[in-house]
C-alpha positions as a LaTeX table, in Angstrom:
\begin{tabular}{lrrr}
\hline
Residue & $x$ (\AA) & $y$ (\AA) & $z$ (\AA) \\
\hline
Unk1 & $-40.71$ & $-25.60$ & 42.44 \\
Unk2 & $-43.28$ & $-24.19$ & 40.14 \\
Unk3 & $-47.13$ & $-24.37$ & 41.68 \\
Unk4 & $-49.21$ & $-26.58$ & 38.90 \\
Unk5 & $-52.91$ & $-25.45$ & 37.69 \\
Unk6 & $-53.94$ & $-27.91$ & 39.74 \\
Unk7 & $-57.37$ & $-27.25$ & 38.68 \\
Unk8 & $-57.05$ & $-28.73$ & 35.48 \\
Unk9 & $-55.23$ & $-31.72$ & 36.98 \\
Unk10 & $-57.91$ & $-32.52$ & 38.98 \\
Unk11 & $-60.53$ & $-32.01$ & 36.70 \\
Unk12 & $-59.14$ & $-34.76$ & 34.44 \\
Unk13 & $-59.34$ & $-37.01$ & 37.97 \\
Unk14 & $-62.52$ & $-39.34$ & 38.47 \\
Unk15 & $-65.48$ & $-37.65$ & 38.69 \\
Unk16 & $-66.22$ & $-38.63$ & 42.23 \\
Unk17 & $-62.72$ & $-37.35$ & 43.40 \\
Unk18 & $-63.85$ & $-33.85$ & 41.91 \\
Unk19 & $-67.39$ & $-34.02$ & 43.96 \\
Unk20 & $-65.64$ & $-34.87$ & 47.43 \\
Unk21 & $-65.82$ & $-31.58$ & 50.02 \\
Unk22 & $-61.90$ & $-32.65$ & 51.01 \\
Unk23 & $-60.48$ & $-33.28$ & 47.79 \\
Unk24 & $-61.82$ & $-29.52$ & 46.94 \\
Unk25 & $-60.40$ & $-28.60$ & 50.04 \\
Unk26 & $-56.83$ & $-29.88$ & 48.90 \\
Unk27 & $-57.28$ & $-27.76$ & 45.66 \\
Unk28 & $-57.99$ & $-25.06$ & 47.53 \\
Unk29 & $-55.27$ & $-24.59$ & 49.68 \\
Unk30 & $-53.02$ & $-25.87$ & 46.96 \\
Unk31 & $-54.18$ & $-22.50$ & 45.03 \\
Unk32 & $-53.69$ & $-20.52$ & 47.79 \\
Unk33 & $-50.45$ & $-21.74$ & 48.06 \\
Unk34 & $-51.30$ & $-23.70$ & 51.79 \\
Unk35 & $-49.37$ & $-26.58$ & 50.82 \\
Unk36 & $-49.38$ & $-27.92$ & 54.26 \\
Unk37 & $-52.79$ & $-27.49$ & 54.63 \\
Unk38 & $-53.43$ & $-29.22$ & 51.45 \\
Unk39 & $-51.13$ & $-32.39$ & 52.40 \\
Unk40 & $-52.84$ & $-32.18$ & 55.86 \\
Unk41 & $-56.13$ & $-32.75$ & 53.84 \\
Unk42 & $-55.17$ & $-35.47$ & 51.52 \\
Unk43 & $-53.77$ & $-37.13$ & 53.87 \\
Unk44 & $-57.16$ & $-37.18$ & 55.91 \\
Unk45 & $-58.93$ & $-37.85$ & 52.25 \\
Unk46 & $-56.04$ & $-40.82$ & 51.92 \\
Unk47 & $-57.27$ & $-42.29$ & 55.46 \\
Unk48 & $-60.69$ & $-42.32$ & 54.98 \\
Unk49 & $-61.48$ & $-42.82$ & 51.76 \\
Unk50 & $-58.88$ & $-45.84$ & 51.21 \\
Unk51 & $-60.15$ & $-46.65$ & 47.30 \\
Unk52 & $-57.92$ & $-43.18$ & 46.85 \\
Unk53 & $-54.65$ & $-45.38$ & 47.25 \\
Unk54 & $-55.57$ & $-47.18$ & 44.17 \\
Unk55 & $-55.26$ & $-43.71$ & 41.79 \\
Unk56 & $-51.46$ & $-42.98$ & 40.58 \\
Unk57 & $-52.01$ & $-39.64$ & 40.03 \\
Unk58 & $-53.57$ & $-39.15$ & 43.77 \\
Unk59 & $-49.67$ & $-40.67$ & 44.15 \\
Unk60 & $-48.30$ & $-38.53$ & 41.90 \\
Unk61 & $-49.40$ & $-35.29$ & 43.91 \\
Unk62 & $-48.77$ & $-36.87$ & 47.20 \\
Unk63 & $-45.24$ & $-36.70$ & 46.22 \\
Unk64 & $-45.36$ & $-33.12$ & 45.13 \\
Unk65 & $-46.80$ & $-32.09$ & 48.10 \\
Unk66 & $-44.15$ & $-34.40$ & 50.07 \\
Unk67 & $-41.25$ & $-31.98$ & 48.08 \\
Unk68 & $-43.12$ & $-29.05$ & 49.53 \\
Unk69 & $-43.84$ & $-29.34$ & 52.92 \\
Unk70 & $-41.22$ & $-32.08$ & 53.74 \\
Unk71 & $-38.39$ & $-31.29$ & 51.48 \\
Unk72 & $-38.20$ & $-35.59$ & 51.62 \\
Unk73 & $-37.05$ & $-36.71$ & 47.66 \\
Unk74 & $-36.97$ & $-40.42$ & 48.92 \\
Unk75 & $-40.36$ & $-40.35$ & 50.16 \\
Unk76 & $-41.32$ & $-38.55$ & 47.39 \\
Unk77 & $-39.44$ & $-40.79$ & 44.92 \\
Unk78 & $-41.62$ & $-43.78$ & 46.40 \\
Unk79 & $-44.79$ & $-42.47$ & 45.94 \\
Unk80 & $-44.32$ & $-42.13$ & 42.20 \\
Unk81 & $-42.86$ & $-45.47$ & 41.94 \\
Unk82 & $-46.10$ & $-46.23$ & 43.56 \\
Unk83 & $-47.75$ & $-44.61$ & 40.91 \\
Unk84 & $-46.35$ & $-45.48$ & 38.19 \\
Unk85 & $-47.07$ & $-48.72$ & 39.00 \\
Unk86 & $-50.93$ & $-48.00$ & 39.96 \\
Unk87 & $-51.12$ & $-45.81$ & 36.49 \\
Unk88 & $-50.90$ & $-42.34$ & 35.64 \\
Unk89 & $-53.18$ & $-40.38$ & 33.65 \\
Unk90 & $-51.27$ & $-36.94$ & 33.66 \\
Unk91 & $-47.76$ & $-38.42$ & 32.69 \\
Unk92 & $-46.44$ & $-34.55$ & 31.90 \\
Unk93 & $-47.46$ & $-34.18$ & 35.64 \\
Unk94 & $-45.79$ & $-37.59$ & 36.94 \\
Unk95 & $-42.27$ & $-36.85$ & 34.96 \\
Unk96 & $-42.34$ & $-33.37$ & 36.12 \\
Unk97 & $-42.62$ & $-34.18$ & 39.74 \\
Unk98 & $-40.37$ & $-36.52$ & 39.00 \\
Unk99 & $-37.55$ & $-34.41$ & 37.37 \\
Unk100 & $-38.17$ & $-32.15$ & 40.62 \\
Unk101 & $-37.17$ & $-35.03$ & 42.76 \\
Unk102 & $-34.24$ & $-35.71$ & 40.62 \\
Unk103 & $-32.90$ & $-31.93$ & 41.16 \\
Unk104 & $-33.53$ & $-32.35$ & 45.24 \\
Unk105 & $-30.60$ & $-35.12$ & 44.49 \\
Unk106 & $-28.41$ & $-32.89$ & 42.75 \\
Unk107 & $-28.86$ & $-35.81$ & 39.64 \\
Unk108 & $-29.69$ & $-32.64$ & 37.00 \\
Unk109 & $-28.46$ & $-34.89$ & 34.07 \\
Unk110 & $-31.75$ & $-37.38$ & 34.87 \\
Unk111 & $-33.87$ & $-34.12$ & 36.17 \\
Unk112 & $-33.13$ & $-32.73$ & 32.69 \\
Unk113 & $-34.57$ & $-36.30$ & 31.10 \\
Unk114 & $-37.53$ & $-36.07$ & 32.66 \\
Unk115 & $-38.70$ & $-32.36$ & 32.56 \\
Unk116 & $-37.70$ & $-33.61$ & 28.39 \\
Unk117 & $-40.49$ & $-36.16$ & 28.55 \\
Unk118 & $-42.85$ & $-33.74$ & 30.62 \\
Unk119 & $-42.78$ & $-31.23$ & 27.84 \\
Unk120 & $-43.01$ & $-33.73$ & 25.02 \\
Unk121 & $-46.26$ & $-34.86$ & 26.59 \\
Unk122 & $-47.73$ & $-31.52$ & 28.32 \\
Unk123 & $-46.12$ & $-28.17$ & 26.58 \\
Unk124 & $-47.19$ & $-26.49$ & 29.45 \\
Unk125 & $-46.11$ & $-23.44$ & 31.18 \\
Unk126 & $-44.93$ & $-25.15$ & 34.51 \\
Unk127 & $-43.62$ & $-27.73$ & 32.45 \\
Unk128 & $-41.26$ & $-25.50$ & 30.33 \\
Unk129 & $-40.57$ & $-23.65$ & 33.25 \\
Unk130 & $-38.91$ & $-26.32$ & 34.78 \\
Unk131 & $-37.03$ & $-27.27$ & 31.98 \\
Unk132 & $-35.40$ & $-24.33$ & 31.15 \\
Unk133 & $-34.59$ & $-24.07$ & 34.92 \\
Unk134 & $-32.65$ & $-27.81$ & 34.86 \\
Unk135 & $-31.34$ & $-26.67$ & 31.63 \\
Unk136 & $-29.81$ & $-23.17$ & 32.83 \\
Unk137 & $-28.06$ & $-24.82$ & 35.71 \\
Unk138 & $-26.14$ & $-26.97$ & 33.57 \\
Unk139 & $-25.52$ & $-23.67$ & 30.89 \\
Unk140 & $-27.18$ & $-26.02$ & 28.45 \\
Unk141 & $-27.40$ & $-22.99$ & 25.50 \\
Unk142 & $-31.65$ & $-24.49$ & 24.97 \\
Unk143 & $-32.38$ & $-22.12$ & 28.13 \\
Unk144 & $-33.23$ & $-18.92$ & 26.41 \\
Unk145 & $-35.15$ & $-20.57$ & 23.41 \\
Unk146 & $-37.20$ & $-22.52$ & 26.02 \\
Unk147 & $-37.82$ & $-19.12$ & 28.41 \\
Unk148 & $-38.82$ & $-17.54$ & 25.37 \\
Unk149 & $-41.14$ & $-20.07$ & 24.75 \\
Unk150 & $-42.47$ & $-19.70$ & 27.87 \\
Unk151 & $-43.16$ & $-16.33$ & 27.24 \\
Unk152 & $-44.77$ & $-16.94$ & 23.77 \\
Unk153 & $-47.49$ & $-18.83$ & 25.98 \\
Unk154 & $-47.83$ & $-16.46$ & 28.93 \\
Unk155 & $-46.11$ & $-12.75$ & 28.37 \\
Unk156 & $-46.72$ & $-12.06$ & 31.57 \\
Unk157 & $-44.66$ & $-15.08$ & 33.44 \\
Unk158 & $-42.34$ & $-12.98$ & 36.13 \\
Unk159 & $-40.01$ & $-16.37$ & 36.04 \\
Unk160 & $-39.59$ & $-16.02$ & 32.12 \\
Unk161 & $-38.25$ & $-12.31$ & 32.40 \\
Unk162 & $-36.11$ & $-12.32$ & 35.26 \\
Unk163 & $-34.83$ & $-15.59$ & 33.82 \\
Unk164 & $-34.07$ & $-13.85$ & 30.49 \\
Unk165 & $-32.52$ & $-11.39$ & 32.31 \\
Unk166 & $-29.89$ & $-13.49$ & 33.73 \\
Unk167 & $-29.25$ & $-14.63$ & 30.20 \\
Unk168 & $-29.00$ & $-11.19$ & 28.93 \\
Unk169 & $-26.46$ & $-10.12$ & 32.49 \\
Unk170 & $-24.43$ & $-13.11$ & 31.50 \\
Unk171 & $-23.91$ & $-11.96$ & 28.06 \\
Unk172 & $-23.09$ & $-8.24$ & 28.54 \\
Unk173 & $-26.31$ & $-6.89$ & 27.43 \\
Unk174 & $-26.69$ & $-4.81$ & 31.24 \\
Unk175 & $-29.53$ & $-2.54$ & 29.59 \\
Unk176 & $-31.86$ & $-5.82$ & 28.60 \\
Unk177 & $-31.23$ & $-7.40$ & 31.82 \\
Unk178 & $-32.06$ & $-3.87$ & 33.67 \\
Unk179 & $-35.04$ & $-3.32$ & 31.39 \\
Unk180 & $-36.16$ & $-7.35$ & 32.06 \\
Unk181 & $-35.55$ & $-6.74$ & 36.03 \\
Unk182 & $-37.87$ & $-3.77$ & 36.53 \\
Unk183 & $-41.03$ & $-5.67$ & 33.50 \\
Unk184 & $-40.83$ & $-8.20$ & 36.29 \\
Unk185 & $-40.80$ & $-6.00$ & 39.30 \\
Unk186 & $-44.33$ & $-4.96$ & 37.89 \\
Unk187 & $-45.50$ & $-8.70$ & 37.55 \\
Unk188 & $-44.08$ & $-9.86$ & 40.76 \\
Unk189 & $-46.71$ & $-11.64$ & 42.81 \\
Unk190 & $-45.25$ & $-14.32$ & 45.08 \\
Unk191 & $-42.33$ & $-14.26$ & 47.44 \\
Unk192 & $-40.51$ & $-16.79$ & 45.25 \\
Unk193 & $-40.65$ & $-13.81$ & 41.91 \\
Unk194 & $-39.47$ & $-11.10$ & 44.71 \\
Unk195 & $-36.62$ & $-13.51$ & 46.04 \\
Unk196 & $-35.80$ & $-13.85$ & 41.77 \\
Unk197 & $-35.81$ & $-10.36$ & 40.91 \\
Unk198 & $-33.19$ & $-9.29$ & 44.01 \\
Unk199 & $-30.77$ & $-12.22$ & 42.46 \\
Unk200 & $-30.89$ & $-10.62$ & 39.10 \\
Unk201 & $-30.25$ & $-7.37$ & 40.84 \\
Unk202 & $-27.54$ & $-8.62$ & 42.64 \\
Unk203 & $-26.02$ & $-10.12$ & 39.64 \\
Unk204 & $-26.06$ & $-6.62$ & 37.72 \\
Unk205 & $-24.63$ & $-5.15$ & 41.33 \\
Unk206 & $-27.78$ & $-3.12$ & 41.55 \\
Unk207 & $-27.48$ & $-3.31$ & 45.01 \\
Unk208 & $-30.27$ & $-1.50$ & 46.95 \\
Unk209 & $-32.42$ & $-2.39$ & 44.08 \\
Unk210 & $-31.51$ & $-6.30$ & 45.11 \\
Unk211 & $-32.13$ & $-5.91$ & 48.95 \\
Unk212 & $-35.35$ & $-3.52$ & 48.23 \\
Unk213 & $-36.21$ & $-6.90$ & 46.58 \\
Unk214 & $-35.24$ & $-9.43$ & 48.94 \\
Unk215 & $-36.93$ & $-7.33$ & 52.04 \\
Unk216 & $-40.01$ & $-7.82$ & 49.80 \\
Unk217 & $-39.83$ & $-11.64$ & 49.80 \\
Unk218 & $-39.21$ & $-11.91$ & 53.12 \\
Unk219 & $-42.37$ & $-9.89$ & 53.95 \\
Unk220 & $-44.51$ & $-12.24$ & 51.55 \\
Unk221 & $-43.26$ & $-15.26$ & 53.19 \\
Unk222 & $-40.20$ & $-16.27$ & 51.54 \\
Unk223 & $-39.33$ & $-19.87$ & 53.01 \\
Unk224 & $-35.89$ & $-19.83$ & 53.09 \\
Unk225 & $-34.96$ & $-17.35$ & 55.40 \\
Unk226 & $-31.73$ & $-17.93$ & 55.84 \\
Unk227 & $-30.58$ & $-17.35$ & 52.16 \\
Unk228 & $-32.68$ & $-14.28$ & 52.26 \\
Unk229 & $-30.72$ & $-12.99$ & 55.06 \\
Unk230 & $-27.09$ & $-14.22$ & 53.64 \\
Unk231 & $-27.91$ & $-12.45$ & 50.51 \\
Unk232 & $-28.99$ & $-9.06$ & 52.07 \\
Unk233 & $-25.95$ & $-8.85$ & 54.20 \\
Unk234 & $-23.47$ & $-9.54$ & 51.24 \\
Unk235 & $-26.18$ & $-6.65$ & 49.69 \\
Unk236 & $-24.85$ & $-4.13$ & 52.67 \\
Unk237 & $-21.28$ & $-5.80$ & 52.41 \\
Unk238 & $-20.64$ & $-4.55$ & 49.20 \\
Unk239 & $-22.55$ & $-1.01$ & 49.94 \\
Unk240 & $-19.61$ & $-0.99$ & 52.93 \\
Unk241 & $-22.30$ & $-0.86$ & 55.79 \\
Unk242 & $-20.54$ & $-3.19$ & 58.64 \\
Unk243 & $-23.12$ & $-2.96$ & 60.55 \\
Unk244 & $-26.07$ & $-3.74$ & 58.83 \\
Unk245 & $-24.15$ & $-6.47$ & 56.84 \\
Unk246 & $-23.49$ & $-7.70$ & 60.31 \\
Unk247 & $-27.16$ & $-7.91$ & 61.48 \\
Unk248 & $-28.64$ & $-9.69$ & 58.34 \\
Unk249 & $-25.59$ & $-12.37$ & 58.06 \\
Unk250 & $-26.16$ & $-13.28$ & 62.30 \\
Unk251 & $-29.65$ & $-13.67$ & 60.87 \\
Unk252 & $-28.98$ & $-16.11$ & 58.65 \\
Unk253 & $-26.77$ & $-17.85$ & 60.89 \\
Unk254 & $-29.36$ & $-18.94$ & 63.36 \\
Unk255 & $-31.15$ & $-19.48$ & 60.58 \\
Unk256 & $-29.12$ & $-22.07$ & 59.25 \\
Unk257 & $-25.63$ & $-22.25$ & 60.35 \\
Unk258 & $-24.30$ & $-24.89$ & 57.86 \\
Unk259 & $-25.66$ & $-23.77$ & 54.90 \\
Unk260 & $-22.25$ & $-23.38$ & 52.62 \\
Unk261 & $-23.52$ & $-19.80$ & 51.16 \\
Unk262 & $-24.19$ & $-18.68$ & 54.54 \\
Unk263 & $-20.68$ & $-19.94$ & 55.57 \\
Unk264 & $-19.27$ & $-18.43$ & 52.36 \\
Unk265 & $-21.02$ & $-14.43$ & 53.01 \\
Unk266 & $-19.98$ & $-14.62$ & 57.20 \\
Unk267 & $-16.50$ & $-15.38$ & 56.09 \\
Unk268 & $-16.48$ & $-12.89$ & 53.44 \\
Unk269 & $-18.03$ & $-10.22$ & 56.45 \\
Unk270 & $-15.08$ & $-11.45$ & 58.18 \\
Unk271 & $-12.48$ & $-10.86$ & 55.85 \\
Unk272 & $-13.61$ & $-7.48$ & 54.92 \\
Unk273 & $-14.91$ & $-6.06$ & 57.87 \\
Unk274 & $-12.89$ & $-8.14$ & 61.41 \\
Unk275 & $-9.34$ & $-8.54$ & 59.76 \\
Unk276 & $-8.76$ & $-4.95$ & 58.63 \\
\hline
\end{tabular}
């Protein structure tokens, strides 16, 4: 999930919203990517200051937040009925939190129609972004126009290369993908662009290259641990290191036993390594 310029969202807020110490306290940890401690706070600015339950877009990031730190679509899905029926002014915001929700129910087909509307409204770059991320999971052929347009706006989006990357891997074109892989090792500045760049290696079967860049997210906080982990052992699986392989995919075991990737790389350790 892309992190909005939340700034500029609640700039366009009342006036009185933008003057209260907690509601620029939830923008700051939002920036600093503290989403808890952001929903924490507006959910102390939603208890106190009750007239805040009457503003759809107060709704509308509620929800986002409630994808973040909760991972809970439903909840998140009644918040913006909520406030759609309160009002929206940022609509491009609304229908992209929206399509998000949509994706956390594996519904890309609907996803896909709202990240549509989000763009038609708000050409943004978070907006495009997650567009051309619905679109590339269904192969829709729009995805590399719509990256590239991402990249018209901000040349230095990490997402945008490593994205056009993959397009450029799943063509043939190796040498662009390589070339795309390391531009974005040089922009990388979250765990979620380090966690990117080790898929694309992995894709090209640049494999030391992929777990140099998976070690990396995991340092800067990657979330998901247990994907991390799967992904570094099948990393050492194909170098042929047992043992390594075998560390990282108990890792993401306790992790997350009944993730189905995690299943799939501990029974592909299994395979190669326990039934020789």
């Amino acid at each position: 999930m892309i992190k909005f310029p939340l700034r500029r969202i609640i700039n366009l807020f009342r006036p009185q919203m933008r003057q209260m110490r907690t509601f620029r306290d939830v923008l700051a940890k939002y920036d600093k990517g503290d989403f808890k401690g952001a929903y924490t706070s507006l959910c102390s600015v939603l208890k106190i200051q009750s007239q805040w339950s009457k503003d759809g877009d107060v709704y509308t990031l509620w929800a986002e937040l409630e994808l973040r730190v909760n991972n809970n679509p439903d909840k998140a899905q009644e918040l913006l009925a909520r406030a759609h029926e309160i009002g929206c002014s940022e609509m491009g915001y609304y229908y992209n939190v929206y399509g998000t929700v949509m994706l956390r129910k594996n519904d890309c087909e609907r996803a896909i129609c709202y990240f549509e509307q989000s763009v038609d409204i708000d050409p943004s770059v978070p907006n495009l972004i997650m567009l051309a991320q619905a679109v590339s999971m269904v192969d829709d052929k729009r995805a590399l126009s719509i990256w590239e347009q991402v990249l018209e706006k901000d040349s230095e989006n990490c997402f945008a290369h490593v994205n056009i990357g993959w397009q450029a891997a799943r063509s043939g074109d190796r040498n662009k993908a390589r070339t795309l892989a390391k531009k974005a090792e040089t922009l990388r500045s979250t765990a979620e662009d380090a966690a990117e760049i080790g898929r694309l290696y992995h894709e090209l079967e640049e494999f030391q290259s992929a777990i140099d860049a998976y070690l990396e997210a995991d340092k800067l906080g990657y979330e998901q641990k247990a994907l991390i982990y799967a992904a570094i052992a099948d990393c050492y699986s194909s170098l042929d290191q047992k043992s390594t392989a075998r560390k990282y995919v108990q890792r993401a075991m306790r992790q997350d036993p009944d993730n189905d990737y995690v299943k799939d790389v501990w029974r592909e350790y299994q395979e190669k390594f326990e039934q020789r």
